[in-house]
C-alpha positions as YAML, in Angstrom:
chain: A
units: angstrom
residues:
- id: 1
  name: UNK
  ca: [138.48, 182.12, 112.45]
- id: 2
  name: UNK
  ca: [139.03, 178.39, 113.03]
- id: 3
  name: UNK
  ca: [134.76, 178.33, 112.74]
- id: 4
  name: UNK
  ca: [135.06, 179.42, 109.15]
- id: 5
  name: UNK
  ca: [138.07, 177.47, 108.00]
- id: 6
  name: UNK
  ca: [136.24, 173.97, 109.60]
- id: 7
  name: UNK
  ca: [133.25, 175.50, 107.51]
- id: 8
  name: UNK
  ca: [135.56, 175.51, 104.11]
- id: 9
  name: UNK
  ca: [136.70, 172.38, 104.66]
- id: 10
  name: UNK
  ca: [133.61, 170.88, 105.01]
- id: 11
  name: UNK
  ca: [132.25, 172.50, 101.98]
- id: 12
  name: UNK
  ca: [135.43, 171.84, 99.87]
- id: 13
  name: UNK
  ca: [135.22, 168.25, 100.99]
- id: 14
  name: UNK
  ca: [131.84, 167.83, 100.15]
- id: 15
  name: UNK
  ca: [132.37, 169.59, 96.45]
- id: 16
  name: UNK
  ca: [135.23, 167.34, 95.94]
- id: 17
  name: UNK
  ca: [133.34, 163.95, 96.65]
- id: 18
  name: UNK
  ca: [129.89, 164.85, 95.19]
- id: 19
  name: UNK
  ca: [131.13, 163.00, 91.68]
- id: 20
  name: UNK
  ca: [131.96, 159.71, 93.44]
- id: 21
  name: UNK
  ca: [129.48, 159.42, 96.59]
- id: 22
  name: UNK
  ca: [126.80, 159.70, 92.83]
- id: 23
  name: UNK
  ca: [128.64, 156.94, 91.54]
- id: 24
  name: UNK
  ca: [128.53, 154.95, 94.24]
- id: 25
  name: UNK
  ca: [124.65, 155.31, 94.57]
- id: 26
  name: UNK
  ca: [122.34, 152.77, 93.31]
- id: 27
  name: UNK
  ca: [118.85, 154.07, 91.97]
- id: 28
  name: UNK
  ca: [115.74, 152.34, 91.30]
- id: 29
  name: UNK
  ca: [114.77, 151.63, 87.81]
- id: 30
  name: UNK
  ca: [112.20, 149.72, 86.86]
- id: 31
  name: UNK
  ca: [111.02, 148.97, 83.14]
- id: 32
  name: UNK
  ca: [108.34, 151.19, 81.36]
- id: 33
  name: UNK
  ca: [105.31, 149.16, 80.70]
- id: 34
  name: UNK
  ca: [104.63, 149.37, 76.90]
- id: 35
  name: UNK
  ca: [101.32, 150.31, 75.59]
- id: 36
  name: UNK
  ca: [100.74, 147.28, 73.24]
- id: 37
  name: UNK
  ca: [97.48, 147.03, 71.69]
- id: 38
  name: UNK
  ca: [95.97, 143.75, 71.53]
- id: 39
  name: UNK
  ca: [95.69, 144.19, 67.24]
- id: 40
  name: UNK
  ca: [98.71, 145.87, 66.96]
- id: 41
  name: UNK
  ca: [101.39, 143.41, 65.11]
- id: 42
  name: UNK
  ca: [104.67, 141.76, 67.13]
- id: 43
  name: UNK
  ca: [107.52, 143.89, 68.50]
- id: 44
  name: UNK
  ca: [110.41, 144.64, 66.36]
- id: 45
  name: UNK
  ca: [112.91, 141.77, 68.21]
- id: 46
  name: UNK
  ca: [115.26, 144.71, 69.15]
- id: 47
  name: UNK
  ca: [113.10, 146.34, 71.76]
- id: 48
  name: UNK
  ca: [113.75, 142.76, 73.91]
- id: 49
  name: UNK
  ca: [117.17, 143.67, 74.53]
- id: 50
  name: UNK
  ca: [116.40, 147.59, 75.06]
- id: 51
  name: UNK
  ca: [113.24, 147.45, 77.00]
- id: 52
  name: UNK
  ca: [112.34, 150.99, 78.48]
- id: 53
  name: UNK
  ca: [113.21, 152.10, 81.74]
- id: 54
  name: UNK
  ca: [111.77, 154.52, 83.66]
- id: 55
  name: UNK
  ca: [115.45, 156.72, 83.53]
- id: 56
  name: UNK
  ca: [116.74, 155.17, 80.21]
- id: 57
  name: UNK
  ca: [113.61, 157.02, 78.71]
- id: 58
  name: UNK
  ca: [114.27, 160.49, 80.69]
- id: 59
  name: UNK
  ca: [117.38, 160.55, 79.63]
- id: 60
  name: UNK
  ca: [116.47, 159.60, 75.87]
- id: 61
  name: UNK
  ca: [113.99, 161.93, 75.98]
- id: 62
  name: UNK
  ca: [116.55, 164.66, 76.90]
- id: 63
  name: UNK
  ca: [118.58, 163.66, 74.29]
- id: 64
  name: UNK
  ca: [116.10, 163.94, 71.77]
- id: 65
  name: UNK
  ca: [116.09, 167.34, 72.32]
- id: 66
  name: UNK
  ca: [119.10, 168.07, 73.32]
- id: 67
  name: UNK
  ca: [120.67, 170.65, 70.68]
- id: 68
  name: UNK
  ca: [124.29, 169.61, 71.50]
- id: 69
  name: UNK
  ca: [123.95, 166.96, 68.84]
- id: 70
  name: UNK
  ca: [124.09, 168.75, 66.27]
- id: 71
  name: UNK
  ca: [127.89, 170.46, 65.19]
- id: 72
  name: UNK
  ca: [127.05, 174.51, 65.66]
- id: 73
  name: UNK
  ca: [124.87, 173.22, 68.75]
- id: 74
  name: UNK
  ca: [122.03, 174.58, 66.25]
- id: 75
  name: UNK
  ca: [119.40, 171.71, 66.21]
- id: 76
  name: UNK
  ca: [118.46, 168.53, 68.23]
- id: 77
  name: UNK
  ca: [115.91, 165.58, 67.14]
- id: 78
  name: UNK
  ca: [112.50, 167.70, 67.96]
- id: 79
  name: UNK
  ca: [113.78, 170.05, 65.58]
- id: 80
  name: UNK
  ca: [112.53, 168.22, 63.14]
- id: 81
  name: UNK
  ca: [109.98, 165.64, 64.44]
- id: 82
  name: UNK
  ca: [107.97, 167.76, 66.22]
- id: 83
  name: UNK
  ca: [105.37, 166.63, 68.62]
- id: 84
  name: UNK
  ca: [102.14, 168.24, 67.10]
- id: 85
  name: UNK
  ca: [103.23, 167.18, 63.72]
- id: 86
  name: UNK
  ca: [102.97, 163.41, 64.72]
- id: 87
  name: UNK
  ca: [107.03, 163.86, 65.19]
- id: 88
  name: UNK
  ca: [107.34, 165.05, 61.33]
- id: 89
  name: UNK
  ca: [107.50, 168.57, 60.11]
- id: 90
  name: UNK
  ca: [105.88, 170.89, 57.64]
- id: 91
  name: UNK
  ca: [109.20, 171.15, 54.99]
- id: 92
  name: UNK
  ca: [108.78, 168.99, 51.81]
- id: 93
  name: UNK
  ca: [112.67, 168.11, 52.98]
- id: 94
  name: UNK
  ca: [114.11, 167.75, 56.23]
- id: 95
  name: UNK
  ca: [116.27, 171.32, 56.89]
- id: 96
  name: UNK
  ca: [119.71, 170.45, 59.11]
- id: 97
  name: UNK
  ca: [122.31, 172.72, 60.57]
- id: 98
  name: UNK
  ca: [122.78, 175.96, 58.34]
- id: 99
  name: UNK
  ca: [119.88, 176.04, 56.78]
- id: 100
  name: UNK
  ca: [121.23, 172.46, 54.67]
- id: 101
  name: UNK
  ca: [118.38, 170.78, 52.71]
- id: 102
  name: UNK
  ca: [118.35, 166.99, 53.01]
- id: 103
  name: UNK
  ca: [117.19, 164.86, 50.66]
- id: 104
  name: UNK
  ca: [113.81, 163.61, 52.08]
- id: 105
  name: UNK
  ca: [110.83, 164.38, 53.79]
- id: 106
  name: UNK
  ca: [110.93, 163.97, 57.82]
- id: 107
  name: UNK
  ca: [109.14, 160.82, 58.56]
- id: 108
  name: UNK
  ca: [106.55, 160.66, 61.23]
- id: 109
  name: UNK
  ca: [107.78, 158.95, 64.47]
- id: 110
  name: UNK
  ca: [105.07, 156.47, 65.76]
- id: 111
  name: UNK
  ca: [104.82, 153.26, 66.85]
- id: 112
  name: UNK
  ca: [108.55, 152.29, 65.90]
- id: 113
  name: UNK
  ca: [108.40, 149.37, 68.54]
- id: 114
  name: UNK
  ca: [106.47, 147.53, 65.95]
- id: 115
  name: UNK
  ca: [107.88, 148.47, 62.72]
- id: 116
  name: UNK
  ca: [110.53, 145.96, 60.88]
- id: 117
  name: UNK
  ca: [112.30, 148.64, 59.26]
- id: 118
  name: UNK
  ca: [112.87, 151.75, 59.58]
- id: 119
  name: UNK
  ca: [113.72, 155.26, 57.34]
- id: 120
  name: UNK
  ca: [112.28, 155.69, 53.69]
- id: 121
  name: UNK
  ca: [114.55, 153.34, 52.54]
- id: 122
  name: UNK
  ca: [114.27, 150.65, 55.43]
- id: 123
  name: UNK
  ca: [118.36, 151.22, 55.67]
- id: 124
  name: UNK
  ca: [118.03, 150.29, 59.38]
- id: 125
  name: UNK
  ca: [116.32, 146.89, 61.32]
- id: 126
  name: UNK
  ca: [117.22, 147.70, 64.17]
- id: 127
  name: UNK
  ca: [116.03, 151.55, 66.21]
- id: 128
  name: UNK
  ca: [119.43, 151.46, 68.36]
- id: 129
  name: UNK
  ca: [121.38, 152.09, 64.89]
- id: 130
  name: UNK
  ca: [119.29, 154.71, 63.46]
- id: 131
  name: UNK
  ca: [120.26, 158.11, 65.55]
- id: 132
  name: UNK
  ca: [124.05, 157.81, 63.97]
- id: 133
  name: UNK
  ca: [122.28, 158.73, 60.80]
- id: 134
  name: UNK
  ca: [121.23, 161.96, 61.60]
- id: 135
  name: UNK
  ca: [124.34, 162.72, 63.98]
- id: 136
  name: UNK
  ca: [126.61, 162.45, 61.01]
- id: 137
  name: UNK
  ca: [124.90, 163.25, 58.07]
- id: 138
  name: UNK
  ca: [126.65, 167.01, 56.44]
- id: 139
  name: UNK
  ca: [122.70, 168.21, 55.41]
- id: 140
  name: UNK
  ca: [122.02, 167.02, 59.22]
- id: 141
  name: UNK
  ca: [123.52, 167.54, 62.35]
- id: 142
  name: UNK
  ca: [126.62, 167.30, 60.39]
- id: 143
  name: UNK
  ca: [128.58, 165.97, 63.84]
- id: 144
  name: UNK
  ca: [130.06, 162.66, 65.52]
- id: 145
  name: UNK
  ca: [129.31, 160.53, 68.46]
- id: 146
  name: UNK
  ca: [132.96, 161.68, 69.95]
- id: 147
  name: UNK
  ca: [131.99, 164.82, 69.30]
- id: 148
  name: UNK
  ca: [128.96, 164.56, 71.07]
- id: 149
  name: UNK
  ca: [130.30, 162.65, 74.12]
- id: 150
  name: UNK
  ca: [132.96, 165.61, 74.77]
- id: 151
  name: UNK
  ca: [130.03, 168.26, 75.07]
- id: 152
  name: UNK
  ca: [127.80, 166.57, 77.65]
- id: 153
  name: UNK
  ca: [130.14, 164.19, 79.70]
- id: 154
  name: UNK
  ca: [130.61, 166.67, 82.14]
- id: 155
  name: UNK
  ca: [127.06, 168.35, 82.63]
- id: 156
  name: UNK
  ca: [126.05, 167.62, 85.97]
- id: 157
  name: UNK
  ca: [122.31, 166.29, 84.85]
- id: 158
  name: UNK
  ca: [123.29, 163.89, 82.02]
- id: 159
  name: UNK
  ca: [125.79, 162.32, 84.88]
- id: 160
  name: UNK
  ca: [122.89, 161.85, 87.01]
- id: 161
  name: UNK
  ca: [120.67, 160.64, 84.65]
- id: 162
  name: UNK
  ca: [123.44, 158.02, 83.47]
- id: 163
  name: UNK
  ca: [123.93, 157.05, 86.89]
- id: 164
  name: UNK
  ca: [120.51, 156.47, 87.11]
- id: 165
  name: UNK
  ca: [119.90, 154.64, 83.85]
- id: 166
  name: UNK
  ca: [123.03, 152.54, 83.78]
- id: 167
  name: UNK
  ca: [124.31, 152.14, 87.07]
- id: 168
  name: UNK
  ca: [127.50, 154.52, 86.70]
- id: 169
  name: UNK
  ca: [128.44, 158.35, 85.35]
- id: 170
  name: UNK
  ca: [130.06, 156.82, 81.57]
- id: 171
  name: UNK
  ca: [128.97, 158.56, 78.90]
- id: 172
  name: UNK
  ca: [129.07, 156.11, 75.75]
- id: 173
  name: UNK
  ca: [128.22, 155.64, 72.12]
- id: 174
  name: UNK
  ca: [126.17, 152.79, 72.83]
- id: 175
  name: UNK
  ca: [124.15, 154.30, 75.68]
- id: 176
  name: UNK
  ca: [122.94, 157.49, 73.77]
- id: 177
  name: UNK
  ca: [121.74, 155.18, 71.10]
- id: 178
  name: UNK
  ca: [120.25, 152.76, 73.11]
- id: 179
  name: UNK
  ca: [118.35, 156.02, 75.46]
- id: 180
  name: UNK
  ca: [116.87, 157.69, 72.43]
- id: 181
  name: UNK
  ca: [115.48, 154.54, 71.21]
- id: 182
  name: UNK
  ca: [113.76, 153.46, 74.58]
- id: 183
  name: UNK
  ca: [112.10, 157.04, 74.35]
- id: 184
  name: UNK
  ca: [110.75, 156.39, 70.86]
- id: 185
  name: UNK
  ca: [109.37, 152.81, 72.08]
- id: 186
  name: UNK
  ca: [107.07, 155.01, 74.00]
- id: 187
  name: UNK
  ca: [105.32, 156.65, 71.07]
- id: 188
  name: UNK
  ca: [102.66, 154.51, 70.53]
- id: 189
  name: UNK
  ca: [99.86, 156.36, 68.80]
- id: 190
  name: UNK
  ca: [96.40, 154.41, 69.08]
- id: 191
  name: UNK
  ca: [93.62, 156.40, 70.45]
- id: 192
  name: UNK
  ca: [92.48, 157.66, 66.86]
- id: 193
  name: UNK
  ca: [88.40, 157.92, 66.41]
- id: 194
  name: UNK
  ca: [89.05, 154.66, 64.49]
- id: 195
  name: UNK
  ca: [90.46, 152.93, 67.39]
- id: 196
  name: UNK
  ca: [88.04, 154.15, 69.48]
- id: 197
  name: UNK
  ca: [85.21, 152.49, 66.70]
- id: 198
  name: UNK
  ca: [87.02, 149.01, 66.57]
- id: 199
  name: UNK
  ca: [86.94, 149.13, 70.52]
- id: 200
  name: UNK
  ca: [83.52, 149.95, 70.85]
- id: 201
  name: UNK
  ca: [84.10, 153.01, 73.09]
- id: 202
  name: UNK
  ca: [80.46, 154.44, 71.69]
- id: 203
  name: UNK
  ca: [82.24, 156.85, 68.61]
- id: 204
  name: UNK
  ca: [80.29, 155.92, 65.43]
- id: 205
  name: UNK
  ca: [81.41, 156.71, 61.42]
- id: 206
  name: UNK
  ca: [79.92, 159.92, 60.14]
- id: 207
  name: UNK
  ca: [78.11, 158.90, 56.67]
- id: 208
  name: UNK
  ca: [80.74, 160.13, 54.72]
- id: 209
  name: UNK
  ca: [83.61, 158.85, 57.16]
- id: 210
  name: UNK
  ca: [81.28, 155.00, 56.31]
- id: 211
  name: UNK
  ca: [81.41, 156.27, 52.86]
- id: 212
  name: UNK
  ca: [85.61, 156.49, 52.79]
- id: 213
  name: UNK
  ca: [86.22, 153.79, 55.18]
- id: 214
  name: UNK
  ca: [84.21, 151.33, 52.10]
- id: 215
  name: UNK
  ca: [86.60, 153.18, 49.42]
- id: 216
  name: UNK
  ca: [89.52, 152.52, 51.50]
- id: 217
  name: UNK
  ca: [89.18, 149.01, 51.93]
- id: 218
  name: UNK
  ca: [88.18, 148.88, 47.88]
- id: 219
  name: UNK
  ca: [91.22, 150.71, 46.57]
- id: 220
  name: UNK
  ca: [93.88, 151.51, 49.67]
- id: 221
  name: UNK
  ca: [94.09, 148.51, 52.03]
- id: 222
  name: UNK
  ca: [96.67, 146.27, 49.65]
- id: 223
  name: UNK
  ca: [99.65, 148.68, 50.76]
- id: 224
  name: UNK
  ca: [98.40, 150.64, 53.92]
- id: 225
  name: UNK
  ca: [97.17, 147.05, 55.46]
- id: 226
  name: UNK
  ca: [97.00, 145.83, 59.25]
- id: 227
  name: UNK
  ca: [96.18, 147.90, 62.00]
- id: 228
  name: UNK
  ca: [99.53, 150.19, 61.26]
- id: 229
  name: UNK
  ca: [97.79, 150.83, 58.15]
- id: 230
  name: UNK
  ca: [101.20, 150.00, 56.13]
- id: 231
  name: UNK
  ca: [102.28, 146.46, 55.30]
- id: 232
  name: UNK
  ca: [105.64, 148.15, 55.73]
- id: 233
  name: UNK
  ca: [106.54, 147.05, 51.94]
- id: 234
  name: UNK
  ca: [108.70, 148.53, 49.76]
- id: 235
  name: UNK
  ca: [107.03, 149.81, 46.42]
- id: 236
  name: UNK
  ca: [107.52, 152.09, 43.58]
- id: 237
  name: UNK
  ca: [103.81, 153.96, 42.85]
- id: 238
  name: UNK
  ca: [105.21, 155.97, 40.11]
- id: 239
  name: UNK
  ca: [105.81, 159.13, 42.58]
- id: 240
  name: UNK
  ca: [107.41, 162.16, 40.90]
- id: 241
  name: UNK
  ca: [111.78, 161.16, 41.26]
- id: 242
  name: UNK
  ca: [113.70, 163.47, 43.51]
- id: 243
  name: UNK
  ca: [116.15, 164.89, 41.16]
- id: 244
  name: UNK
  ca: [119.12, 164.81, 43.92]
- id: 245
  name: UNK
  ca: [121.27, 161.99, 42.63]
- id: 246
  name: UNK
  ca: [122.04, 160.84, 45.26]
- id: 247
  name: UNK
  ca: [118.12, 159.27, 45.96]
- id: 248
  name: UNK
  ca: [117.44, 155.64, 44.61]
- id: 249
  name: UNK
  ca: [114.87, 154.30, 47.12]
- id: 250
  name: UNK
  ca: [115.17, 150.79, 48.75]
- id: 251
  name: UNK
  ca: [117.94, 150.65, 45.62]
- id: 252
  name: UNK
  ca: [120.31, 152.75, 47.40]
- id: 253
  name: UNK
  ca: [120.04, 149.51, 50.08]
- id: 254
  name: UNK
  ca: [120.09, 146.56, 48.35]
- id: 255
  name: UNK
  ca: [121.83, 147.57, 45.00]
- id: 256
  name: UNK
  ca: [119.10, 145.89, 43.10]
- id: 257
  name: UNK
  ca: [117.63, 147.58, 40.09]
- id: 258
  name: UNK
  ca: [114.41, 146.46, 40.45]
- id: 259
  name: UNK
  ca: [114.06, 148.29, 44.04]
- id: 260
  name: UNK
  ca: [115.10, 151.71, 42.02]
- id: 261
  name: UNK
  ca: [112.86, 154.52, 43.57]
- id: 262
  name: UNK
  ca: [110.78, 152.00, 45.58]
- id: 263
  name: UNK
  ca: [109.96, 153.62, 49.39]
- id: 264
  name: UNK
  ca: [108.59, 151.84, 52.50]
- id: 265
  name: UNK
  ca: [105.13, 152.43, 52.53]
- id: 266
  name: UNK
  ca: [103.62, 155.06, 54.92]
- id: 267
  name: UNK
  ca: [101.40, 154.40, 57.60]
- id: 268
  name: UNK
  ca: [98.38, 156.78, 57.30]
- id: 269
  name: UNK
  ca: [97.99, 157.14, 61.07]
- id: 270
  name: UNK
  ca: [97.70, 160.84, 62.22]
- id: 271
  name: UNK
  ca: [98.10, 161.18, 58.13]
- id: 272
  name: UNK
  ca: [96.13, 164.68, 58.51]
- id: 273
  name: UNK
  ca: [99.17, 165.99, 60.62]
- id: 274
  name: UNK
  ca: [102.10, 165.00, 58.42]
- id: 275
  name: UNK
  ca: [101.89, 166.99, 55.36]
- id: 276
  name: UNK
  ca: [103.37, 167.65, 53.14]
- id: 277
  name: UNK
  ca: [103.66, 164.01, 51.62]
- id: 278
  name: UNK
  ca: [106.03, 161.69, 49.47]
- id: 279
  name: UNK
  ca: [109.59, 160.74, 49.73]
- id: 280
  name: UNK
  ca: [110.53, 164.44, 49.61]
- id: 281
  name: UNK
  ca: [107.12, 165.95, 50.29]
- id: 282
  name: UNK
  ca: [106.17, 165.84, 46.65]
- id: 283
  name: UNK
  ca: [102.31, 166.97, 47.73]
- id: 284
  name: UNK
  ca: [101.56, 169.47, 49.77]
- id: 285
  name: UNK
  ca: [97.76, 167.81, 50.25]
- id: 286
  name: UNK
  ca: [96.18, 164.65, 50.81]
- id: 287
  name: UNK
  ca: [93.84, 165.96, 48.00]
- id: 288
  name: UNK
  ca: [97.12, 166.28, 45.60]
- id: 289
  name: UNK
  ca: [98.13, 162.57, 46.37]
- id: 290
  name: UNK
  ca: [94.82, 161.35, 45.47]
- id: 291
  name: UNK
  ca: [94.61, 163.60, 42.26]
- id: 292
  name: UNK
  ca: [97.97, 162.33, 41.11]
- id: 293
  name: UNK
  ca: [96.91, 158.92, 41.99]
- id: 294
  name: UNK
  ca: [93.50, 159.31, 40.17]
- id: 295
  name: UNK
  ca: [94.95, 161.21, 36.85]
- id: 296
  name: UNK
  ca: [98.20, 158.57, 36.12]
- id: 297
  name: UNK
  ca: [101.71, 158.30, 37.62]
- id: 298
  name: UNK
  ca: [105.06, 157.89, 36.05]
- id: 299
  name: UNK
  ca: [105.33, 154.99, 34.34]
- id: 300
  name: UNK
  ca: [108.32, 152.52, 35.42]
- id: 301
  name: UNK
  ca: [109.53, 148.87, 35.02]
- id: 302
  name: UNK
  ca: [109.45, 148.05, 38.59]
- id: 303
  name: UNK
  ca: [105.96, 150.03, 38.93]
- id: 304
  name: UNK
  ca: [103.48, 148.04, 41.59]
- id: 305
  name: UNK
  ca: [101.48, 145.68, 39.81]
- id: 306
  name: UNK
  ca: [98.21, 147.67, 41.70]
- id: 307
  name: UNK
  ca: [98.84, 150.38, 39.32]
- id: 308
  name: UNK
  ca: [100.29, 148.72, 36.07]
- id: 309
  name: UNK
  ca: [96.91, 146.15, 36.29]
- id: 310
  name: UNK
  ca: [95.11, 149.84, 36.16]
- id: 311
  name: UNK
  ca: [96.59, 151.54, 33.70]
- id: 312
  name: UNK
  ca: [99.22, 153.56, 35.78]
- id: 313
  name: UNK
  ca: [96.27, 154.51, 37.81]
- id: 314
  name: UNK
  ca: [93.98, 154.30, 40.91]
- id: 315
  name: UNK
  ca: [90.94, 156.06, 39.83]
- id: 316
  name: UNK
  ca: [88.71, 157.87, 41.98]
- id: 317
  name: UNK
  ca: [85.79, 159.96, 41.66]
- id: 318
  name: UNK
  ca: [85.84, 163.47, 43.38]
- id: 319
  name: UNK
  ca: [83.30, 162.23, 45.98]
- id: 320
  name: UNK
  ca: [85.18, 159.23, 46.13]
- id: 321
  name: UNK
  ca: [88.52, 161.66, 47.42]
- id: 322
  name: UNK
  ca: [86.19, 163.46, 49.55]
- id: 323
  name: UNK
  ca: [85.06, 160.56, 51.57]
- id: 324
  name: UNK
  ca: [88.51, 158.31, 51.59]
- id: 325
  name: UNK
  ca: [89.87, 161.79, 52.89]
- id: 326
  name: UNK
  ca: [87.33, 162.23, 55.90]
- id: 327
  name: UNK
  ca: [88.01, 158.49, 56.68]
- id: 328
  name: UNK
  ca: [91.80, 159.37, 56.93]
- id: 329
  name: UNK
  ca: [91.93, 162.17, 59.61]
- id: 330
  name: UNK
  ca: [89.38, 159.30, 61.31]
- id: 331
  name: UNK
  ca: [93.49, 158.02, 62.28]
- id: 332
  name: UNK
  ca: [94.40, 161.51, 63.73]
- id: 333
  name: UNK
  ca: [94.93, 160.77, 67.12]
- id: 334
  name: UNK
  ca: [94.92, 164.31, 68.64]
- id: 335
  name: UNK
  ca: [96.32, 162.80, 72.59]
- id: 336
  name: UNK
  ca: [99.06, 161.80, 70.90]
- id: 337
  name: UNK
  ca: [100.18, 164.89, 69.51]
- id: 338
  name: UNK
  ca: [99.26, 166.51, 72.49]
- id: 339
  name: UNK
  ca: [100.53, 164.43, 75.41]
...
């Protein structure tokens, strides 16, 4: 008898000081090295103060997926930017908790260490302050961060991982944000065919990918520029306009009129696994964006002076769309959406 009550006590004393003999451990955790191609342009200045860690990125990673974000515990990040999609999705409009339609398209997720701005509308410099947006958005996750914090502070693995990532078991605002954007960091997508061309890894142009690669640099290479193919600029190229009244582009930013129903420009990497395309998936193909393109766009005061020089236009020949399009999915890069 006195055997199995020593027994309980050990075991209840052991329960009852799990929480702080964890706190009181230290862990290991060394930064992530970044894969940072040698033609790729400079980091965003943020990812300085937030460099990766080897746990801050586990536990960001969990958190991207973790469903408990979202108010009826419905949807997490990967819901919508998923992985064999280049971290977009196949709805012309990102679809939140109950089925809620938002106003734009799910943007890819690549290569954000190097990007200046980020969302359609560039509402965000910084990655750290983007995951809010989603949190508490109603045709979102429709939640809050306190909201959040009160479902996972007591889960046994997100203490550990906190512990592990930041030295101690608190749960905070500031350390969600800061986990999910040293997992995104990560994503750097540069192992395309093209990449492997400009490296001289022994992959060669197809005639007709030679043929689109020449049209490219003739007609596309003013907005989808350096080796993110996007000069990350803000332009309006006479799109069809989302009728949602809420939507104003880079306007809805800066106020200014002349930025009405402008949108960062799109980098075209892993472009064949992102469709549909436009601000709120206007085109279902990259053969509709390049038939719009080629027959006229809306016209606009603020229109790009690339198309108002060209009559509203950037015409191409149907071979010409052919060959710019087998030069495009030249920038799928299937490791990434496979890794």
């Amino acid at each position: 008898m006195k055997k199995i009550f020593a027994i309980g006590l050990i075991i209840f004393f052991l329960i009852g000081c799990s929480d702080d003999e964890l706190s009181s451990v230290s862990y290991e955790n060394p930064e992530v090295a970044l894969t940072i191609p040698t033609d790729f342009p400079e980091l965003n200045s943020s990812v300085y103060t937030n460099m990766p860690t080897k746990y801050g990125v586990e536990l960001g990673k969990k958190l991207f997926h973790e469903k408990r974000l979202s108010t009826d515990n419905s949807i997490s990040c990967a819901s919508c930017h998923i992985q064999k999609h280049a971290f977009a999705d196949t709805h012309s409009q990102a679809i939140g908790v109950e089925g809620r339609v938002g106003i734009r398209n799910t943007p890819p997720i690549q290569n954000l260490a190097f990007m200046n701005f980020y969302g359609w509308d560039g509402s965000k410099l910084r990655l750290e302050n983007q995951p809010l947006v989603p949190i508490i958005t109603h045709e979102e996750m429709d939640s809050s961060i306190l909201e959040i914090i009160y479902k996972i502070e007591d889960n046994q693995d997100y203490r550990e991982l906190f512990q592990k990532a930041y030295g101690d078991q608190e749960v905070t605002a500031n350390r969600i944000y800061k986990s999910i954007a040293q997992f995104e960091y990560t994503l750097t997508s540069n192992n395309s065919k093209y990449d492997k061309i400009q490296r001289n890894e022994g992959e060669v142009f197809t005639e007709i990918e030679a043929l689109g690669y020449q049209v490219f640099q003739e007609k596309c290479v003013s907005c989808h520029s350096t080796t993110l193919f996007t000069d990350q600029s803000f332009r309006n190229i006479g799109f069809p306009i989302n009728s949602d009244s809420n939507e104003a582009g880079r306007a809805r930013v800066t106020g200014l009129e002349n930025d009405y129903m402008s949108f960062r420009v799109p980098s075209l990497r892993n472009v064949e696994y992102t469709a549909p395309y436009g601000s709120f998936g206007q085109f279902k193909t990259l053969k509709e964006v390049l038939d719009y393109l080629d027959s006229g766009v809306l016209y606009a005061e603020n229109l790009d002076p690339i198309l108002k020089d060209n009559n509203n236009k950037i015409s191409l020949s149907e071979e010409e769309k052919e060959h710019l399009i087998a030069f495009m999915k030249t920038l799928s890069d299937p490791d990434f959406i496979n890794h």
